[in-house]
N, C-alpha and C positions, 0 to 999 in steps of 0.2 A: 641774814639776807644775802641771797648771792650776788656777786658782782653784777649779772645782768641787771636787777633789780635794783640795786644802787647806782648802776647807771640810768637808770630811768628814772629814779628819785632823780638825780643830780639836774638830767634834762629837765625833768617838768620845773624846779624850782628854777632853774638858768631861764624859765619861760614867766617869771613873773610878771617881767616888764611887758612881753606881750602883753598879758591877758589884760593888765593895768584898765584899758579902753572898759573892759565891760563891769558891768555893774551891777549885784542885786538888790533886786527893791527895798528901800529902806523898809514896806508893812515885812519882807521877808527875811533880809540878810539878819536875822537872829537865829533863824533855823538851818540855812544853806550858806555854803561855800561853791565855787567853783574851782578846777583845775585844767591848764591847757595842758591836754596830752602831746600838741601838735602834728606834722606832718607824718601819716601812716606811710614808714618806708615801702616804697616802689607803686604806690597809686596815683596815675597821672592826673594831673589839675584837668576839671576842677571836680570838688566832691560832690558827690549826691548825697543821697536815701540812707543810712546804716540800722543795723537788727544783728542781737548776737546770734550765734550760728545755733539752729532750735540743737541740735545732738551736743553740743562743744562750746561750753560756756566760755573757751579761754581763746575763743577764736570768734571777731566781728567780721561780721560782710558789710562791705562799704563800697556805694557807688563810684568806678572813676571814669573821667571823661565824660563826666554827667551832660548830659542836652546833645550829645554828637552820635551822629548813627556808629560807630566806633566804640560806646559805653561799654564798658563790662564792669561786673561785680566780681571783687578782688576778697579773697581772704586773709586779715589781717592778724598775726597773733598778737595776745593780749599778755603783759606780764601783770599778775595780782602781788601784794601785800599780804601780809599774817590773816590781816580782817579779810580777805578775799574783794579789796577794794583795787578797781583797775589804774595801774602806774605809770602805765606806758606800755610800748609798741613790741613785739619782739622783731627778730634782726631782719626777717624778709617776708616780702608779701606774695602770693599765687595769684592767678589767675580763677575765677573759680566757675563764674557763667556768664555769656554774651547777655548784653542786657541794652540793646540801641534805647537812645536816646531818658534813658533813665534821669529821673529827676529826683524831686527830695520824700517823696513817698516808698520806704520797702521794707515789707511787711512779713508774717507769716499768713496764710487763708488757711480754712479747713483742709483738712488731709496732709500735712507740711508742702500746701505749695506754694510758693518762694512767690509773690505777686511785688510792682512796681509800678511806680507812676513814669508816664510816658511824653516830655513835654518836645514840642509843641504839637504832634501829633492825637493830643488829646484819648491818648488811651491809653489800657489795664493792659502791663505783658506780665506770662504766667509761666514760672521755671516749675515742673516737675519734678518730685526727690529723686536724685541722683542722677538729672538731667544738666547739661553745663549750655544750653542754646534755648532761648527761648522759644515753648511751645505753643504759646496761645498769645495773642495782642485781642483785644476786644475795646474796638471804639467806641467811645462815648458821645460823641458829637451827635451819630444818626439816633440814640436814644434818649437825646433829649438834656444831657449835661452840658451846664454852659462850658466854655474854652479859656485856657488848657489847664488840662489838669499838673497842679503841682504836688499839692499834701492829698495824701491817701492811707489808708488807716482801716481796721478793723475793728469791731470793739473787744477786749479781752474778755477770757472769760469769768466771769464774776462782777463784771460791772452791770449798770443798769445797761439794755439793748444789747446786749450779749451776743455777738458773731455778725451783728450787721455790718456792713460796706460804708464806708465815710468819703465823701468827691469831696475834694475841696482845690479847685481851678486855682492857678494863683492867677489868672487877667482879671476874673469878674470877682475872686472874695465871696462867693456866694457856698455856702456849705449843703451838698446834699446828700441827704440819707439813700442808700440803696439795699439791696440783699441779691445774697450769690446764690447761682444755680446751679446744679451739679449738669455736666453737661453728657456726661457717659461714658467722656474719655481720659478722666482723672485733671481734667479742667473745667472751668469754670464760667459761665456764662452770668449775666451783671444785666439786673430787673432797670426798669425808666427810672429816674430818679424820685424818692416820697416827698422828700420835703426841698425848702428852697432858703436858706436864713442869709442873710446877706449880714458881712462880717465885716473886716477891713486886712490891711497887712500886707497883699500878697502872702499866702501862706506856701508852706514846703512842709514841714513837717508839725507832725499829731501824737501825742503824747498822754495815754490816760492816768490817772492821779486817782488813787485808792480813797476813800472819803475815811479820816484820821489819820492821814497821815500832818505831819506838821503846818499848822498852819491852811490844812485844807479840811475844812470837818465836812463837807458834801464832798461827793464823785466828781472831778473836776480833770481839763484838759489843756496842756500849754500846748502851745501851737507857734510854732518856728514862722516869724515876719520878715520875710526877705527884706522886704521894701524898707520896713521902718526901723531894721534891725534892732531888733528884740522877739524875745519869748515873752507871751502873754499865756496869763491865767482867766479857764471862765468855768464856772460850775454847770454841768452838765443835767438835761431834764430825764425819764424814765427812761427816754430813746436814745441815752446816752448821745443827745445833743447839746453842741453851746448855747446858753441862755444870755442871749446879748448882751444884757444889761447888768452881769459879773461880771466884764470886763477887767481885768487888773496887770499891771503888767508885771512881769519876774524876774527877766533880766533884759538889763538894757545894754547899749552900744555894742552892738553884736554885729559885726558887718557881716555880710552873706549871710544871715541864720537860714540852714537848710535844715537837715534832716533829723528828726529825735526817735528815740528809744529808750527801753529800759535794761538794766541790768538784771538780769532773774537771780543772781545768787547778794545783790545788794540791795536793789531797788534804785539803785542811782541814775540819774537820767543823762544818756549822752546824746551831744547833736554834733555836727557838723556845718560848716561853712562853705559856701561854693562863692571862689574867692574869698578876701578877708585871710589870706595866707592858709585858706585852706587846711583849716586845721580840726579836730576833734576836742571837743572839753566836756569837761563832766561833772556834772552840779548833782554834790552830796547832800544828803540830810534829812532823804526823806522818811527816814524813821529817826523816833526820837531818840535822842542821846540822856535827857536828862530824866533820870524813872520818877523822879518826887513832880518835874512836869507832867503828871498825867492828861487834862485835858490837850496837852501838845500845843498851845498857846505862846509857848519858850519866856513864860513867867510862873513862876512857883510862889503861889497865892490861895488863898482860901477858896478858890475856885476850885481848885485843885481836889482840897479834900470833901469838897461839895459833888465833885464828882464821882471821885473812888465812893465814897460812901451811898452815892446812887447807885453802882453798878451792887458796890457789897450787899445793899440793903435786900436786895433782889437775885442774888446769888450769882450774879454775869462771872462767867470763866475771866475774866478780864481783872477780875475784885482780889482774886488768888494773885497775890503781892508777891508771896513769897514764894510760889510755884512748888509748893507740895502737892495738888492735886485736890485740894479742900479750900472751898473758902468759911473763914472762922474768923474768929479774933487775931489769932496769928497774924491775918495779914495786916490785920487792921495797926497792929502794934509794928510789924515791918515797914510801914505806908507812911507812917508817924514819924517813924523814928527816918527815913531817909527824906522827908519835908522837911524836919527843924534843922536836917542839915544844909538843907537848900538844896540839894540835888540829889 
């Protein structure tokens, strides 16, 4: 490990007593940890929206000067670990694109254009690749979204609702579906709202959750609660919307929770606080660690082998234990043999 890197181990662990305030949900903390990264060197308070950079895994875009016509989005570098698990900060930050009044929404859209939530002007601004000023703002108020938008979101692709547009105001809490229009000029025009779900929180940021990953066996979305500071979990319907009445929460005493993302080379989910000392943390573990947990339950129990042996019965790529390429007895005896060990 180079010294930059053990200085970012040393910081993040020197940040324990920070992070102490927050907490994940007893139905979860078997499967997740959190770590505060904290303050991304040279980005002015307070934070917004973050997305890792779509070409450059090892560099985040992060809102600063989030809610002030003054905002811009700053490129931060990232130092990784062995596991390519993010550590901390590297030593300075850029400038990367004006982005006024940015909030806890920012995303990739189709074509890589860099889109963001706009509060309290209640609109979509739209950076174009290899553009540093924003080229398009598209208000939502005349089309019908209630005010103002906070959390803003896409759907990825491979989830259920796949590239729709997600409004989500933080005044009104109301979530609504839309879809994006190509406009001609390599941005983006945004249909009336489809649907209307009324939620709670004040939201900022949206976050989608692969169905198996730990603890989540449906397609499910945490969603950054300014107000009530926490992330909450809710399982998502085929239009990759929240189903109210999943509600759960993930982690809790989060002051400012703002903006969330994922990691593409871990899956780990980072957000941000706008205040709350403005910092960045990053909640591990959404792939399992333990292989004898197969159903990802984080208990190694005859559930367990009730399930491998569902997938084996039926040939699932998933059944292949032992990752030769064949599912057979092999795995079956691999499967076995690292259950009686407990993991």
């Amino acid at each position: 490990m180079s010294l930059q890197e053990l200085t970012a181990v040393a910081v993040v662990l020197g940040l324990a007593g920070v992070a102490g305030a927050q907490t994940i949900d007893p139905y979860y903390e078997c499967a997740y940890r959190f770590v505060d990264l904290g303050t991304p060197p040279d980005v002015p308070a307070a934070l917004g929206g973050l997305v890792i950079k779509a070409d450059d895994p090892d560099t985040l875009l992060i809102g600063g000067s989030a809610n002030g016509a003054a905002a811009k989005i700053y490129a931060v570098p990232l130092i990784r670990d062995a596991e390519d698990q993010i550590v901390g900060f590297g030593a300075a930050s850029v400038m990367f694109a004006e982005a006024p009044n940015i909030d806890g929404g920012l995303f990739y859209g189709p074509d890589g254009v860099l889109m963001f939530s706009r509060y309290s002007s209640n609109q979509l601004g739209q950076i174009k690749p290899g553009s540093s000023v924003m080229d398009k703002s598209v208000a939502l108020t005349p089309l019908g979204f209630s005010s103002s938008v906070g959390a803003m979101a896409m759907v990825p692709a491979g989830f259920q609702g796949e590239g729709r547009l997600k409004v989500f105001p933080y005044n009104s809490s109301r979530w609504h579906d839309a879809e994006l229009l190509p406009d001609g000029s390599g941005t983006f025009d945004v249909s009336g709202p489809l649907s209307d779900i009324l939620l709670s929180g004040g939201p900022e940021g949206i976050v989608y959750v692969e169905a198996g990953a730990s603890l989540f066996p449906n397609e499910s979305v945490l969603i950054s609660e300014y107000s009530n500071g926490r992330i909450a979990s809710y399982q998502v319907d085929s239009n990759g919307d929240p189903i109210a009445n999943t509600r759960r929460d993930f982690l809790t005493g989060l002051s400012g929770a703002e903006g969330g993302a994922r990691d593409p080379l871990t899956g780990d989910f980072l957000f941000s606080t706008f205040g709350g000392g403005n910092r960045v943390l990053v909640v591990r573990g959404f792939d399992p660690e333990c292989e004898a947990n197969y159903n990802a339950d984080c208990v190694v129990n005859t559930q367990d082998v009730l399930a491998f042996l569902n997938d084996w019965v039926i040939g699932d790529p998933k059944a292949d234990f032992n990752g030769d390429g064949s599912v057979n007895t092999l795995d079956v005896l691999s499967f076995l043999n690292r259950w009686v060990a407990g993991c």
